[in-house]
MMTF fields as JSON, N, C-alpha, C and O atoms, coordinates in Angstrom:
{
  "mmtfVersion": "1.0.0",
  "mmtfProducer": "UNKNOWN",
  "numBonds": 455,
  "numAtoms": 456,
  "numGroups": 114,
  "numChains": 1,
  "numModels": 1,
  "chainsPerModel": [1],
  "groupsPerChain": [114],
  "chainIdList": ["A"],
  "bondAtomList": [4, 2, 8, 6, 12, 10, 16, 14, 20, 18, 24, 22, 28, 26, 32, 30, 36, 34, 40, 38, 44, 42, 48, 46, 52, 50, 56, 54, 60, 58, 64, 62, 68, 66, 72, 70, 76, 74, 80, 78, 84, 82, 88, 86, 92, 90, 96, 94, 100, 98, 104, 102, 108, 106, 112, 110, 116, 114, 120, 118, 124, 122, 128, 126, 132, 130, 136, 134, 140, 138, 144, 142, 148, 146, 152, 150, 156, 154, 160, 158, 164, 162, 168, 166, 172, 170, 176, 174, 180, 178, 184, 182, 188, 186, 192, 190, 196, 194, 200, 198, 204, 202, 208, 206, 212, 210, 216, 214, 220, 218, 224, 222, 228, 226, 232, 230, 236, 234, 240, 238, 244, 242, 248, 246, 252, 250, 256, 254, 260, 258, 264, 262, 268, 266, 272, 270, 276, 274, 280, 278, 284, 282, 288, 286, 292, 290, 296, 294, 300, 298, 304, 302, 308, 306, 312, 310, 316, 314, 320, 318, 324, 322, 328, 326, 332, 330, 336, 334, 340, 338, 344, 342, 348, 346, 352, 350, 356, 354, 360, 358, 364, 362, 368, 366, 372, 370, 376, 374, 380, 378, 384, 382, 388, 386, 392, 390, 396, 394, 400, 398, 404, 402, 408, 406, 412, 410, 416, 414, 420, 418, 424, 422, 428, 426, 432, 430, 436, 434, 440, 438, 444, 442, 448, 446, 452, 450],
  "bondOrderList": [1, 1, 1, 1, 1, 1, 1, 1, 1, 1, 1, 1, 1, 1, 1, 1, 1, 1, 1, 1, 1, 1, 1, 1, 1, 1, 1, 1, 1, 1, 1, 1, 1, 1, 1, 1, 1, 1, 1, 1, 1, 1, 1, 1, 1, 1, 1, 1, 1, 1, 1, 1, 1, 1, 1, 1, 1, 1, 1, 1, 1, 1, 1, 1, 1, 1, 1, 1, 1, 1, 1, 1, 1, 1, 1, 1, 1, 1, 1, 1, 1, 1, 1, 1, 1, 1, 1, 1, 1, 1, 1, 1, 1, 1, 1, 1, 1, 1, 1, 1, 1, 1, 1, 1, 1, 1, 1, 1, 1, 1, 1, 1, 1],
  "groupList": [{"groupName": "UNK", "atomNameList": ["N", "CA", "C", "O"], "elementList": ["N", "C", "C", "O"], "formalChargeList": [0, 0, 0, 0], "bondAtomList": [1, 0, 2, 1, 3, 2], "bondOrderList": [1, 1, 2], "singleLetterCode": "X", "chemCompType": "L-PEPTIDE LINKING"}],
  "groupTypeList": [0, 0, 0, 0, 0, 0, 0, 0, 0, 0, 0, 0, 0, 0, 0, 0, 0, 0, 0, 0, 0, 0, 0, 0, 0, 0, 0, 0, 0, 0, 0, 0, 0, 0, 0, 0, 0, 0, 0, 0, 0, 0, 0, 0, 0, 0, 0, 0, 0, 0, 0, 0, 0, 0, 0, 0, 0, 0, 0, 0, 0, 0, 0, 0, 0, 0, 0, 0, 0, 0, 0, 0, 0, 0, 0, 0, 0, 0, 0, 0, 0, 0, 0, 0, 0, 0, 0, 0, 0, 0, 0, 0, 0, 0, 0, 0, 0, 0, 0, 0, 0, 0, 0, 0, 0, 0, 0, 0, 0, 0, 0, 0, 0, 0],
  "groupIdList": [1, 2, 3, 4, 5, 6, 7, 8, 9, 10, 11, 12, 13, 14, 15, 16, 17, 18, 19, 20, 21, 22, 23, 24, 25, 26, 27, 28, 29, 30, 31, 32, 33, 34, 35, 36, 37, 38, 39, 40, 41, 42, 43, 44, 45, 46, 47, 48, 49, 50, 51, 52, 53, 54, 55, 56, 57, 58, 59, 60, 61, 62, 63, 64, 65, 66, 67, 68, 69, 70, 71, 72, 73, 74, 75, 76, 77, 78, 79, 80, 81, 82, 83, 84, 85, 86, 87, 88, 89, 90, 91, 92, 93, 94, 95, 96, 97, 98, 99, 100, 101, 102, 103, 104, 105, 106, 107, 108, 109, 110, 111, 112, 113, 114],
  "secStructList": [7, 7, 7, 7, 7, 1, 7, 7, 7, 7, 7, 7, 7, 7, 7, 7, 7, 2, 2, 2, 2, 6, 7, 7, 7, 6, 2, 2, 2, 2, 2, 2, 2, 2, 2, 2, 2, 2, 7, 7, 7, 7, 7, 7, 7, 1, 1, 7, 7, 7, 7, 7, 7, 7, 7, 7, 7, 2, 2, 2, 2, 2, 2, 6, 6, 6, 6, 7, 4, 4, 4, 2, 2, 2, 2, 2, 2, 6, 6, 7, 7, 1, 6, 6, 6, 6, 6, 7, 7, 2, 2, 2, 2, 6, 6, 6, 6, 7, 7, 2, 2, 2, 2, 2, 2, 2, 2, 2, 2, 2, 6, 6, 6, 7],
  "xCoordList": [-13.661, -13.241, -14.148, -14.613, -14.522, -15.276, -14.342, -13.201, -14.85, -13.719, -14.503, -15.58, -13.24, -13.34, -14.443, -14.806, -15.431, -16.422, -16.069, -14.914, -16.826, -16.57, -17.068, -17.336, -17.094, -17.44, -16.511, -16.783, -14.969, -14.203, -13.502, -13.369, -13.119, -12.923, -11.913, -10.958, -12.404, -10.91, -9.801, -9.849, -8.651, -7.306, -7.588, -8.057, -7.11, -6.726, -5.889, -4.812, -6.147, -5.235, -3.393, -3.601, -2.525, -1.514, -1.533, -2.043, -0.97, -0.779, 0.002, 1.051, -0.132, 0.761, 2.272, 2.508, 3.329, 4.558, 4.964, 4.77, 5.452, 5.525, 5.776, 5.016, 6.87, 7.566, 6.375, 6.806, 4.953, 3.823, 3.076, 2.426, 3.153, 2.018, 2.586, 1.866, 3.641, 4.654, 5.201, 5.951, 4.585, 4.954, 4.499, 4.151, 4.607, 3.799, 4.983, 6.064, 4.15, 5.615, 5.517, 4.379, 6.498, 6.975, 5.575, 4.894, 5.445, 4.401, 3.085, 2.4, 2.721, 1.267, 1.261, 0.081, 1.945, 2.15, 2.029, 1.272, 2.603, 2.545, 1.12, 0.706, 0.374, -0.675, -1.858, -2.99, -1.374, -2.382, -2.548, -3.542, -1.364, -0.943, -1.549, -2.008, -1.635, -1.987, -3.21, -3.585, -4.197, -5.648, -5.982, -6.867, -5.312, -5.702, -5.59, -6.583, -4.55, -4.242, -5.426, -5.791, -5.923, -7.052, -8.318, -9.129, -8.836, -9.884, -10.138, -9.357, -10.633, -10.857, -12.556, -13.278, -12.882, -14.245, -15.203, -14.599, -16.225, -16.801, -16.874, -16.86, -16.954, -16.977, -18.186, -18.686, -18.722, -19.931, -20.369, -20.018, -20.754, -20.775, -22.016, -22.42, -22.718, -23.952, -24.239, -25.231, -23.352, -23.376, -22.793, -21.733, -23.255, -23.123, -21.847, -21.591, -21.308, -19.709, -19.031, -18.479, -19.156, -18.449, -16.751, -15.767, -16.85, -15.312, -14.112, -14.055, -13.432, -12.257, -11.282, -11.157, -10.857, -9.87, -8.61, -8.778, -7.657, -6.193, -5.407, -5.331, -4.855, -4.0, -2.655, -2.038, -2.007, -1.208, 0.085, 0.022, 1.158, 2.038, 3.295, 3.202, 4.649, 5.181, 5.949, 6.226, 6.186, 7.064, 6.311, 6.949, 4.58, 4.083, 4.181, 4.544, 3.876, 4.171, 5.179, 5.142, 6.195, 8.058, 8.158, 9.101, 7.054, 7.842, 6.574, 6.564, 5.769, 4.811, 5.117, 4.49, 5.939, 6.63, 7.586, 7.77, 8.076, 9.168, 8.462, 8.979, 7.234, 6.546, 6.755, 6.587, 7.206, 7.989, 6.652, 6.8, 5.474, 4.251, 4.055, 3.42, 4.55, 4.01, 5.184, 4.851, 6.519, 6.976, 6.913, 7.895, 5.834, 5.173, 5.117, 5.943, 4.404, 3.829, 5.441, 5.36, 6.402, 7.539, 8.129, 8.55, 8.123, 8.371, 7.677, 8.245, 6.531, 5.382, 5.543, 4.974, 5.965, 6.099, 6.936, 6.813, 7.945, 9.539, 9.405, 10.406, 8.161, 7.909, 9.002, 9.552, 9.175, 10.076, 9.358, 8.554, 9.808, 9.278, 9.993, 10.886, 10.288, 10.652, 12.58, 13.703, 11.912, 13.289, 14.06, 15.153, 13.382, 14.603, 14.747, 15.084, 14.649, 14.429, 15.752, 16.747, 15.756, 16.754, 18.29, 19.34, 18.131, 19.521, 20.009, 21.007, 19.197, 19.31, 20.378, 20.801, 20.98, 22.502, 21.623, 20.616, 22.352, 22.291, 21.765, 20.664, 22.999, 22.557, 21.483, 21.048, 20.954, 19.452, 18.557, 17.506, 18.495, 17.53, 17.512, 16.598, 18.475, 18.864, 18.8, 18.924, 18.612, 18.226, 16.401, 15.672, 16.347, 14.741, 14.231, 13.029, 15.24, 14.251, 14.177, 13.765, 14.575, 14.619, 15.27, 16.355, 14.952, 15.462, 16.579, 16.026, 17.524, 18.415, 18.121, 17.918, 17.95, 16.902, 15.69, 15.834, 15.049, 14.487, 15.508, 15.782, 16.348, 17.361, 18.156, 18.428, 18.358, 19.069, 18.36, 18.842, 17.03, 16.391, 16.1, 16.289, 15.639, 15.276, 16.574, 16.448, 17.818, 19.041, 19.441, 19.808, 19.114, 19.777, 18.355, 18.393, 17.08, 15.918, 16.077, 15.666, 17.102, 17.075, 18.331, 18.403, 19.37, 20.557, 19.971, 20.113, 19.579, 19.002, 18.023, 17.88, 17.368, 16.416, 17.448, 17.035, 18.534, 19.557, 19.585, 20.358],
  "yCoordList": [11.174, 11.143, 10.24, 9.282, 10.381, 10.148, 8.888, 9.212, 7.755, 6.849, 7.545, 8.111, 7.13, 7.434, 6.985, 6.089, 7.184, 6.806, 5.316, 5.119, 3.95, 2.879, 2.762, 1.717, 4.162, 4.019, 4.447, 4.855, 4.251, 5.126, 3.705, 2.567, 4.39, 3.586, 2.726, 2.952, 1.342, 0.484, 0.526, 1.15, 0.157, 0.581, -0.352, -1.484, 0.506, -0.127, -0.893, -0.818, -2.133, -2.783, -2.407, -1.661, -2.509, -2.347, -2.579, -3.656, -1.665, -1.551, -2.44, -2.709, -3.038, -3.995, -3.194, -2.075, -4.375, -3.49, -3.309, -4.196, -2.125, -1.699, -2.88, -3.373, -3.435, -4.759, -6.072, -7.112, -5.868, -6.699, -5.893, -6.425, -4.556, -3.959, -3.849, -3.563, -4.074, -3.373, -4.522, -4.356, -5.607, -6.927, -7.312, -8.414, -6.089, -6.755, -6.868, -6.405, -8.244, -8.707, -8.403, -8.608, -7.935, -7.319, -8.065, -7.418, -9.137, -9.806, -9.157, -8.643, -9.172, -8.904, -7.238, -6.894, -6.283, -5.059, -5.276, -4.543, -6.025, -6.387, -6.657, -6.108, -7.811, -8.14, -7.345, -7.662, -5.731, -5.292, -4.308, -4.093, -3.891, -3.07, -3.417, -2.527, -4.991, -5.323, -4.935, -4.052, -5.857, -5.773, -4.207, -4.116, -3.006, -1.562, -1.446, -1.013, -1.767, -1.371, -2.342, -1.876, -3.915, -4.252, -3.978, -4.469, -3.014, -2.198, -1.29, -0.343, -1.213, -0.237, 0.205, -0.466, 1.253, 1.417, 1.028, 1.522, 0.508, -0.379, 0.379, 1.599, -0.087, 0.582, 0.083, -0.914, 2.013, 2.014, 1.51, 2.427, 0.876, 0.579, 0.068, -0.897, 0.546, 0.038, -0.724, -1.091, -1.741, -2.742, -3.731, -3.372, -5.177, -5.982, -6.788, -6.816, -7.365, -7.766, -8.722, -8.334, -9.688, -11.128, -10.745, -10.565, -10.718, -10.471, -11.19, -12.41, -10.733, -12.152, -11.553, -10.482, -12.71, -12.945, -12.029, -11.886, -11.599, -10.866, -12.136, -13.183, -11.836, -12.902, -12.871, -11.827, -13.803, -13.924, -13.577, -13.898, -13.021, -12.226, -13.453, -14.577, -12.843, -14.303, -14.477, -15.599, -13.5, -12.908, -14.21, -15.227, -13.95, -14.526, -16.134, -17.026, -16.292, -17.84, -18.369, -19.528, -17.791, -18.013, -18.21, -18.883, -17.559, -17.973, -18.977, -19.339, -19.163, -20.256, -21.595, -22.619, -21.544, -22.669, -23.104, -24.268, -22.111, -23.035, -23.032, -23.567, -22.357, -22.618, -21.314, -21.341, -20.259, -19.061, -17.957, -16.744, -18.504, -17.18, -16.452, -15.399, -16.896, -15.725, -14.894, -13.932, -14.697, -13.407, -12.88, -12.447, -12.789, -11.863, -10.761, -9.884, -10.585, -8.955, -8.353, -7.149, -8.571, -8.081, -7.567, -6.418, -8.41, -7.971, -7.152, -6.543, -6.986, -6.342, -5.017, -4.163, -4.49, -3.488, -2.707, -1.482, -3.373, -3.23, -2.749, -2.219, -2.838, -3.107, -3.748, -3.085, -5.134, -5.606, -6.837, -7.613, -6.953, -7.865, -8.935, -8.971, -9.78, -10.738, -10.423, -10.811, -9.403, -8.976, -7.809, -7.298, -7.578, -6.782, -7.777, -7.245, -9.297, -10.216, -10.773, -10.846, -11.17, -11.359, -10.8, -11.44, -9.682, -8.841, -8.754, -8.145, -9.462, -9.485, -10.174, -11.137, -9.594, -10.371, -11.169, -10.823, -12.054, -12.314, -11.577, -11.634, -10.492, -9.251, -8.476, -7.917, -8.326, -7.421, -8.283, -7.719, -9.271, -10.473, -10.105, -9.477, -10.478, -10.033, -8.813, -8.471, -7.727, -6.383, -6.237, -5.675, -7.289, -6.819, -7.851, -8.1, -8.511, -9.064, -11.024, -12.019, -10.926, -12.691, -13.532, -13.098, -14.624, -15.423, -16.27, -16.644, -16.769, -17.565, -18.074, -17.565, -19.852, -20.506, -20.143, -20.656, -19.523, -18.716, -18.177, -18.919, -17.2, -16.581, -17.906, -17.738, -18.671, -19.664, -20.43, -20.553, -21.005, -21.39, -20.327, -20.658, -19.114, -18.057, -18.287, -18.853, -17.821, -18.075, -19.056, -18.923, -20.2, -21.246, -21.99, -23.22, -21.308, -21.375, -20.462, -20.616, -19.148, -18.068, -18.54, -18.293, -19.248, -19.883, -21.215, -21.293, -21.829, -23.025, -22.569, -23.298, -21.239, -20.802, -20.112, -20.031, -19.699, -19.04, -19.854, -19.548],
  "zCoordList": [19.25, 17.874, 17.05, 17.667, 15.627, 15.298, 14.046, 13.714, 13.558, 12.951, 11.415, 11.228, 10.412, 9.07, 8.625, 9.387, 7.495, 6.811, 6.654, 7.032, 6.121, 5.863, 4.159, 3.565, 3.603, 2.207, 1.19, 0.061, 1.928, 0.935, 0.319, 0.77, -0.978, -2.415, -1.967, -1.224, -2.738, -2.332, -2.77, -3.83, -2.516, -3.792, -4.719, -4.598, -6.031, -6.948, -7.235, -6.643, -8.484, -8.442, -9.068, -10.024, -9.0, -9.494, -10.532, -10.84, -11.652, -12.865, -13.632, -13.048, -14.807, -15.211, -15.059, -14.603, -15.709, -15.46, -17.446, -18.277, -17.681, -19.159, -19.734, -20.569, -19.333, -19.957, -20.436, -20.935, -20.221, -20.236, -21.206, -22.105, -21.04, -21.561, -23.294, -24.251, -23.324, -24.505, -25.673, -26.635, -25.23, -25.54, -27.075, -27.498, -27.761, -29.478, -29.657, -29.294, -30.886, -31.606, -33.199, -33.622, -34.242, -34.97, -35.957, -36.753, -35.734, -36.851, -36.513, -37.397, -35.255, -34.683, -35.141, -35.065, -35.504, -36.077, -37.848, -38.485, -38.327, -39.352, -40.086, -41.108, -39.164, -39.841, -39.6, -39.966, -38.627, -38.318, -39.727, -40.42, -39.823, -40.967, -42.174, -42.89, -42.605, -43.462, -43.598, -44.369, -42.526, -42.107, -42.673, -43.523, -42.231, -42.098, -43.654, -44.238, -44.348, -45.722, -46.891, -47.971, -46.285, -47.131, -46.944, -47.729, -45.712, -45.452, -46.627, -46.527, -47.327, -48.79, -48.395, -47.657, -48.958, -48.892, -50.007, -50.959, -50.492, -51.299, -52.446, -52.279, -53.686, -55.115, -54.76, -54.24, -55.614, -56.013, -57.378, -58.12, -57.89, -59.578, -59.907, -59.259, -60.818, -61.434, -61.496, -60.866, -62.558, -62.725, -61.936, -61.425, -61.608, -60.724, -61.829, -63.033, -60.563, -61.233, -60.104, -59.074, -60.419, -59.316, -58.826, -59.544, -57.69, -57.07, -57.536, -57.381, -57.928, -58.772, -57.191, -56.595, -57.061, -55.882, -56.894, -58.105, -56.325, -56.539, -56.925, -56.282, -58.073, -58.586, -57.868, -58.079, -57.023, -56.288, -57.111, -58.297, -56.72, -56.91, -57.023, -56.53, -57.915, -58.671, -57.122, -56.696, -56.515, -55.006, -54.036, -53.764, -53.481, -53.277, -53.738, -52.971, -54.829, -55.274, -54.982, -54.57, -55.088, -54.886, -53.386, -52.97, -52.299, -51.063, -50.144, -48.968, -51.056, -50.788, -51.441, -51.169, -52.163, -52.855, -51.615, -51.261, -51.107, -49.939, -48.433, -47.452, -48.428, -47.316, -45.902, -44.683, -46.922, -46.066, -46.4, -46.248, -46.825, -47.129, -45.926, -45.987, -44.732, -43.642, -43.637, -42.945, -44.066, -44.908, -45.857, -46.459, -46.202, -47.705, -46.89, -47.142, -46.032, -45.396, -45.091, -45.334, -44.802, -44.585, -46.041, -46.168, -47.005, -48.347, -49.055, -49.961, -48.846, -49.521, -48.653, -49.332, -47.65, -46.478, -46.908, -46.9, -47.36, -48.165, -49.496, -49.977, -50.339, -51.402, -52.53, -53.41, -52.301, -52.507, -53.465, -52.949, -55.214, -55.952, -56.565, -55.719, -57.319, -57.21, -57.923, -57.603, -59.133, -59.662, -58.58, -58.824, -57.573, -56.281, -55.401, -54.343, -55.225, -54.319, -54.871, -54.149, -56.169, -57.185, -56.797, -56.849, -56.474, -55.899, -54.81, -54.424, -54.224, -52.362, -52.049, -52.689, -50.802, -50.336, -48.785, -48.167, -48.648, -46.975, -46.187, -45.639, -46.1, -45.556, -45.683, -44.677, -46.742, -46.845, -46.59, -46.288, -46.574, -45.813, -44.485, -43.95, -43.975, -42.113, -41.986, -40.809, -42.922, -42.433, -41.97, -41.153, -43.28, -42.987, -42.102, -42.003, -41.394, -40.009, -40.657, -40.06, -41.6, -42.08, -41.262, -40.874, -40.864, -39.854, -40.285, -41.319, -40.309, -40.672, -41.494, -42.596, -41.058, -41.66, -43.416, -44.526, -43.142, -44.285, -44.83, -45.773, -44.801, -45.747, -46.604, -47.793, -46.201, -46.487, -47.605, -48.731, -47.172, -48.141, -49.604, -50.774, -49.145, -50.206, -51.155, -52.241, -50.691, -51.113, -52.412, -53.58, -51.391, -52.432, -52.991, -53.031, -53.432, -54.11, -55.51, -56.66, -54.649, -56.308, -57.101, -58.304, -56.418, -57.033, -57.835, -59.055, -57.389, -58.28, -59.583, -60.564, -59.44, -60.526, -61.618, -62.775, -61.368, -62.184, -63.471, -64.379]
}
């Protein structure tokens, strides 16, 4: 009898398990979204013209004032502006994923502006 070749393929390694592979988190989707949506393709224009930065949004200002700017992309997703922010219950905070904490502040930030 003749023994098997000594050139056959080694095993592979074992595959992660889904629960590893599946592991994005709701933000890391978020800021990819963003990234994809400020990808624009370049204006062509004759004339030369200095980039003015985007004037930050009153939504934006309002939740950088309490230090909550890394939920803008959740509001902006929502398309949600300062006068529909205005109408918001608890509850539509905690729908869209707002953490305690933050709802609370947003809360009693739009009650004090009344």
């Amino acid at each position: 009898m003749n023994p098997q070749p000594s050139n056959a393929d080694p095993p592979k390694p074992k595959p992660k398990p889904v629960s590893e592979v599946v592991n994005i988190s709701r933000r890391q989707i978020a800021d990819e979204m963003h990234a994809r949506q400020n990808k624009k393709p370049p204006k062509q224009t004759s004339s030369k013209k200095t980039s003015q930065p985007k004037a930050e949004s009153p939504l934006d200002s309002f939740l950088s004032s309490l230090g909550l700017e890394k939920y803008s992309i959740t509001f902006q997703a929502e398309e949600v502006d300062m006068a529909a922010l205005r109408h918001m219950t608890d509850s539509d905070l905690k729908a869209l994923g707002i953490p305690m904490g933050p709802r609370k502040k947003i809360i009693l930030a739009l009650e004090s502006r009344a």
